[in-house]
C-alpha positions in Angstrom: 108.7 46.3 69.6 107.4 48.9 67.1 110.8 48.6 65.2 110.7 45.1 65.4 107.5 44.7 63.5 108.0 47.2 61.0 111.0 45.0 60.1 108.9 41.9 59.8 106.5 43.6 57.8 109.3 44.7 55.2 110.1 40.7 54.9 106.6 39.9 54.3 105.9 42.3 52.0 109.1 41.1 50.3 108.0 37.4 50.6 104.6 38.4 49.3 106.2 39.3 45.8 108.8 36.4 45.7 106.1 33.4 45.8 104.0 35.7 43.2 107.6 35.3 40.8 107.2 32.6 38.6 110.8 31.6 38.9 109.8 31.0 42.2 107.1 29.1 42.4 109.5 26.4 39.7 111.4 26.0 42.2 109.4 24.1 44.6 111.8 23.4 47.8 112.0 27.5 47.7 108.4 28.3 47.4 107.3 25.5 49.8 109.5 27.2 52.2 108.7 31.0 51.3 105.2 29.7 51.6 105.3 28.4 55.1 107.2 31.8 56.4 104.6 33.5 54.6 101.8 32.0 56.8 103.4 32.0 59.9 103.8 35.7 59.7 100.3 36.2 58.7 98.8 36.2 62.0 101.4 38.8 63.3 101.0 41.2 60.2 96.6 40.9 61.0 97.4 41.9 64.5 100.2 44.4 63.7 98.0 45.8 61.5 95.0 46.2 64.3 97.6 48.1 66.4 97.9 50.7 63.8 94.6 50.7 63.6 93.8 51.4 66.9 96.9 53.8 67.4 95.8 55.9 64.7 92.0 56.2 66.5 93.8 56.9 69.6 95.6 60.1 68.3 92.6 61.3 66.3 90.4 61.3 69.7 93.5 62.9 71.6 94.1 65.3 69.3 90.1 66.3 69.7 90.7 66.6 73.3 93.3 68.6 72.4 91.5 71.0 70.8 88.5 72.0 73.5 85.7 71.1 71.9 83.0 71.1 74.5 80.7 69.2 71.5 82.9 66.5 70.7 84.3 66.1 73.9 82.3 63.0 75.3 82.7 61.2 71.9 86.4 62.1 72.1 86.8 60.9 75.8 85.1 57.4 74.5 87.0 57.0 71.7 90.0 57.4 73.4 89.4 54.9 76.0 88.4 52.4 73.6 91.5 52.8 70.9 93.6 52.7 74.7 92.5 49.8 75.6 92.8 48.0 71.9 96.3 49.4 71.6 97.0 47.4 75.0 95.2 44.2 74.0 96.8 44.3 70.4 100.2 45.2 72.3 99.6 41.9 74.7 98.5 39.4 71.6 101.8 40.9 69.8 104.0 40.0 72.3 103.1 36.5 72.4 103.2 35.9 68.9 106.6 37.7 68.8 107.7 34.7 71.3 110.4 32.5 69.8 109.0 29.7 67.9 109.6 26.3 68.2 111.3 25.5 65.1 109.5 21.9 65.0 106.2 23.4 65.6 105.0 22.6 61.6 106.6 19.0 61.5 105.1 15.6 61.4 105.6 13.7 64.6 106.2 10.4 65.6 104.6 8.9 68.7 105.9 5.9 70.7 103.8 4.5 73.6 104.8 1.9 75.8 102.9 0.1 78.7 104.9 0.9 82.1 104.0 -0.4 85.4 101.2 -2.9 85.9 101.5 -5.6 83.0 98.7 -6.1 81.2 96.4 -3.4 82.8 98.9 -0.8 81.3 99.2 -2.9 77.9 95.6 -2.3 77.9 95.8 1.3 79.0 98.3 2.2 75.9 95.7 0.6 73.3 93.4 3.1 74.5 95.8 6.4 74.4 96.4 5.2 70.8 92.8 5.4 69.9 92.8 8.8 71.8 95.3 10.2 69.8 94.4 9.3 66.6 90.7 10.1 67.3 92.5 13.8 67.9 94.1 13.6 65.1 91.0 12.7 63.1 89.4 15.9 64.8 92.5 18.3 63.6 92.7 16.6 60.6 95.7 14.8 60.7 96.3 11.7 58.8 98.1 8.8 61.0 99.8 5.5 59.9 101.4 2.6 62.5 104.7 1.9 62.0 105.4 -0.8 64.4 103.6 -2.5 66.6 103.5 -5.3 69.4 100.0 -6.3 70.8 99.6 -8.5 73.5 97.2 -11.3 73.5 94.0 -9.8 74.9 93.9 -6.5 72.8 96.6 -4.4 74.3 99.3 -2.9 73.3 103.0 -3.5 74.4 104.6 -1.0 72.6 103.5 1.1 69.2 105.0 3.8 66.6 103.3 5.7 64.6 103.1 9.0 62.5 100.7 12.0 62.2 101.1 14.1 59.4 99.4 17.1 58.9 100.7 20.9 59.4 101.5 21.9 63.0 101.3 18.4 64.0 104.2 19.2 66.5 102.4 21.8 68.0 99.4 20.1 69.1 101.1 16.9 70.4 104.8 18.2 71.6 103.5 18.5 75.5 102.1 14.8 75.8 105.5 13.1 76.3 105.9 12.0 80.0 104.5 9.5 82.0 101.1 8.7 81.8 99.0 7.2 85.0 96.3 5.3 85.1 93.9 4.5 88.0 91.1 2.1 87.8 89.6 -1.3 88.9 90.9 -3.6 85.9 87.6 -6.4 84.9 90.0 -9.1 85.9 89.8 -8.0 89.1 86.9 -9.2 91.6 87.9 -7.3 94.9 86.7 -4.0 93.1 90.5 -3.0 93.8 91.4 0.4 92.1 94.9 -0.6 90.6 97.3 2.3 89.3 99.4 1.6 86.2 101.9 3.6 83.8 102.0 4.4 79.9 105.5 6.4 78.9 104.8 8.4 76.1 107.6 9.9 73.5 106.7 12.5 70.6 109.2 12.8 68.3 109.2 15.5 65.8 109.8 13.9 62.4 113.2 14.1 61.3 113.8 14.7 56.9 116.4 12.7 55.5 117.9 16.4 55.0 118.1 16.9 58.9 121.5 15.2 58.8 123.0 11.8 56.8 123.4 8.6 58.3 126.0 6.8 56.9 124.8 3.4 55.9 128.2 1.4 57.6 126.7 2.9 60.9 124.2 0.6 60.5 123.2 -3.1 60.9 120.6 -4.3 59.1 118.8 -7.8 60.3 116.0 -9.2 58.4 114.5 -12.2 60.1 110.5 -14.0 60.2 107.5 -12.1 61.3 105.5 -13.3 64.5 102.4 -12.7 65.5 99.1 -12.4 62.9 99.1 -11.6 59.5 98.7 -14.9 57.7 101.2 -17.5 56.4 102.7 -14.7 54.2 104.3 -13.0 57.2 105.2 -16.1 59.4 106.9 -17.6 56.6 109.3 -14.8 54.8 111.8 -12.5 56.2 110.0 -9.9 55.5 110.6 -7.6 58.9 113.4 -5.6 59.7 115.3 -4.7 62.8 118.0 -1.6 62.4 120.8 -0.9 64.9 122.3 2.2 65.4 125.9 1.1 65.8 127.0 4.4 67.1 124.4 4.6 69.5 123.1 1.4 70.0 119.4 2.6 69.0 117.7 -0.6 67.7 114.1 0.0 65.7 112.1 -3.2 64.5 109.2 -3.1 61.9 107.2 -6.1 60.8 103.8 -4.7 59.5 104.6 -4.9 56.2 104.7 -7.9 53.7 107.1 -6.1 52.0 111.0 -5.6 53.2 111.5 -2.4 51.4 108.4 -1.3 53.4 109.6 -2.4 55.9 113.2 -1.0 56.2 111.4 2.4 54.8 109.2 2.6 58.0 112.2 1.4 60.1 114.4 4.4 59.1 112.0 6.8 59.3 111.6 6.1 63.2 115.8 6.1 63.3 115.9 9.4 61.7 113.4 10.9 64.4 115.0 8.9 67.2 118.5 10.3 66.3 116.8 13.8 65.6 115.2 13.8 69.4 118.7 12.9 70.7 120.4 15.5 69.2 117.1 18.3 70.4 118.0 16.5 74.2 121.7 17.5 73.6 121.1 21.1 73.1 117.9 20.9 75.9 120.4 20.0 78.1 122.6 23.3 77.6 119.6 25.3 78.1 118.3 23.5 81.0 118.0 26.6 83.2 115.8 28.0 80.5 113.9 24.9 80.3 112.9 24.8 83.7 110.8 27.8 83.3 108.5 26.2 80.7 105.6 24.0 81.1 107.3 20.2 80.8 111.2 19.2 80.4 109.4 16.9 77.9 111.4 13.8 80.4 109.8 10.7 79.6 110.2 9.7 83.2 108.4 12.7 84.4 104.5 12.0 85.5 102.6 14.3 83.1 98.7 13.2 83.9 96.8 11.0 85.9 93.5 9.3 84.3 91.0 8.5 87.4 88.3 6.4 86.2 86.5 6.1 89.2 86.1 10.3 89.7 85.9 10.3 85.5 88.8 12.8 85.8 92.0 14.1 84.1 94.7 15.8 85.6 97.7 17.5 84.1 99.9 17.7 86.3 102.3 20.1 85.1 99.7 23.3 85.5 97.5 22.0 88.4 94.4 21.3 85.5 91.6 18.8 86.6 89.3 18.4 83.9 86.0 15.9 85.1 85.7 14.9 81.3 87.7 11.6 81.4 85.2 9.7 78.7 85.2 12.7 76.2 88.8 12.9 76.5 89.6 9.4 76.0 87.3 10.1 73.0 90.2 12.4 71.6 88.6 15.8 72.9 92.2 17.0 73.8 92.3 20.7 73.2 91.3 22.6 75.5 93.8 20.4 77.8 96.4 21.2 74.8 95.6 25.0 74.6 95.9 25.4 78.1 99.5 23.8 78.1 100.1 25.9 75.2 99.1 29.1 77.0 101.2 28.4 80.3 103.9 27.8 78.3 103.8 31.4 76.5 103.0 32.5 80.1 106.1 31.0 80.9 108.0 32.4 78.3 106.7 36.1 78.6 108.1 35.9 82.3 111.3 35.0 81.5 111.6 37.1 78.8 112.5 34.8 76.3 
C-alpha cells in the first residue's frame, strides 16, 4: 500500500505544477480535468500524509524504548501506543479511499420517477419523492431543472425527468434507483384502509455529447401539439418533441418548453443518458458476480425502501436500516440514509477485495 501511495503522491505533486503552467490553465478541457484529479486526490494525500505523521512518532517513541531510559520510559510507552493506534486508523481510512472509484461519481444525473402500482395513490406518491429530492438537492447545493413531465389531474405525477447539477451529484443520488413502496391510508379513502403502492425510480448519470456520437439517421424526430396547461401558446404550436431511438427503440418526449429547439435540446440530453445507462448495464452485466457483493444491483425492479406513514418510518431495505424520521425525510433530510448506503458499500468492497 505504502508503494502505492508514494506513487500517487509523485502524480499529485506532478499535477500540482501542471495546473500552476499557464499553458495549462489556456487550455481549459485540460485544466478542468487536471483540476478534478487534483481534488480527488486531495483527501488521500491529507490522510497519507497523517500516516507519515504518525509513523514517524511511532519510531521516535520505539526507538526511546529502545534505548532504557527509565525517565522517559512512561512518556515513550504512551507515545507509542498512541502513534500505533493512528498508524492503524490512518491505515483503515487509506484503504477505503484507495477503493476503486466510480468513474461517474462527479457527474450530473438524471432522475426519472414513475408512479407504479396503485394509480393515483402512487401518481401522488411520485410528486412527493420529487419534492424530496430536490429539497436534497437544495441542502447539497445542487441546482435541478425538469425536463419532462406528465401530471395527472389532482396534483400527481405520472411520470417526470429531471437533472441535478452540481459536483458529485452521482455520488449522493446513484443508490436511490429501485423500487420505491409506499404504505398509507390515501384521503380518498373512508374505511381508514392502509393501501400500499409503488414509485420506480432510475438515476441516470449524465451522459456528455463526448461519451459517444449518435448519428442523427438513427433517429426520428416527431414534433406534434402540446397538451395539458401552459396557455394557448402551447396547445396551439408544435412546439414538443418526441425522439426515437431507431436502434433501440428508446422514445423520449419533452413538451415544457415553448420553444422546439428547447425542446429537442432537453429531449436529447435524456437520450444521451438513457443510451449512456444502457451501455453501464452491458458491462454491469459482465461483472455481475462482483456486483452482487455491493449494496444494490441498481435493478429498477428491485424493492429498495418502504415509506410507512402510519409508524412515520423508512426502511432501506438493502442494509436492514429503519429510520423513524419519515416526515424529515420526505423533507429531503436524506444523508445519513445516503452515507450509510455509501458506507456498506465500501464495506462491501473492502471484503471482496476490490
Amino acid at each position: 500500500m505504502i508503494e502505492k501511495l508514494s506513487e500517487i503522491e509523485k502524480r499529485f505533486n506532478e499535477i500540482g505544477e501542471m495546473i500552476a503552467d499557464p499553458a495549462i490553465i489556456s487550455d481549459q478541457a485540460n485544466y478542468t480535468k487536471l483540476m478534478r484529479e487534483h481534488k480527488h486526490l486531495t483527501p488521500i494525500m491529507d490522510e497519507f500524509a497523517r500516516y507519515k505523521s504518525f509513523a514517524t512518532a511511532f519510531e521516535e517513541a520505539k526507538e526511546l524504548l529502545d534505548m532504557g531510559d527509565s525517565e522517559l520510559k512512561e512518556l515513550a510507552e504512551a507515545e507509542y501506543k498512541e502513534s500505533k493506534e493512528g498508524m492503524e486508523a490512518s491505515a483503515e481510512a487509506l484503504k477505503i479511499l484507495l477503493l476503486p472509484r466510480d468513474p461517474n461519481d462527479d457527474r450530473n444525473v438524471i432522475v426519472e420517477i414513475r408512479g407504479g402500482a396503485g394509480g393515483e395513490e402512487a401518481a401522488l406518491f411520485a410528486a412527493a419523492l420529487f419534492r424530496m429530492y430536490t429539497m436534497y438537492a437544495e441542502t447539497k447545493g445542487f441546482k435541478y431543472e425538469v425536463l419532462s413531465l406528465n401530471e395527472t389531474g389532482l396534483g400527481g405525477i405520472k411520470e417526470i425527468a429531471f437533472n441535478i447539477t452540481g459536483d458529485g451529484a452521482d455520488s449522493r443520488y446513484k443508490f436511490e434507483s429501485g423500487v420505491h413502496r409506499v404504505q398509507r391510508v390515501p384521503e380518498t379513502e373512508s374505511g381508514g384502509r392502509i393501501h400500499t403502492s409503488t414509485v420506480t425510480v432510475a438515476v441516470l448519470p449524465e451522459a456528455e455529447e463526448v461519451d459517444f456520437e449518435i448519428n442523427p439517421a438513427d433517429l426520428q424526430v416527431d414534433t406534434y401539439r402540446a397538451s395539458g396547461a401552459g396557455g394557448q401558446h402551447v396547445n396551439k404550436t408544435e412546439s414538443a418533441i418526441r425522439i426515437t431511438h431507431l436502434p433501440t427503440g428508446l422514445v423520449v418526449e419533452c413538451q415544457d418548453e415553448r420553444s422546439q429547439h428547447k425542446n429537442r435540446d432537453k429531449a436529447m440530453k435524456v437520450l444521451r443518458s438513457r443510451l449512456l445507462d444502457m451501455e453501464m448495464a452491458k458491462q454491469q452485466a459482465e461483472i455481475a458476480d462482483q456486483r452482487k457483493s455491493q449494496v444494490g444491483t441498481g435493478d429498477r425492479s428491485e424493492r429498495i425502501r418502504t415509506y410507512n406513514y402510519p409508524q412515520g418510518r423508512v426502511t432501506d431495505h438493502r442494509i436492514g436500516l429503519t429510520l423513524y424520521k419519515l416526515e424529515q425525510t420526505l423533507a429531503g433530510d436524506l444523508d445519513e440514509l445516503v452515507d450509510a448506503l455509501i458506507t456498506a458499500d465500501q464495506t462491501e468492497k473492502l471484503k471482496a477485495g476490490l
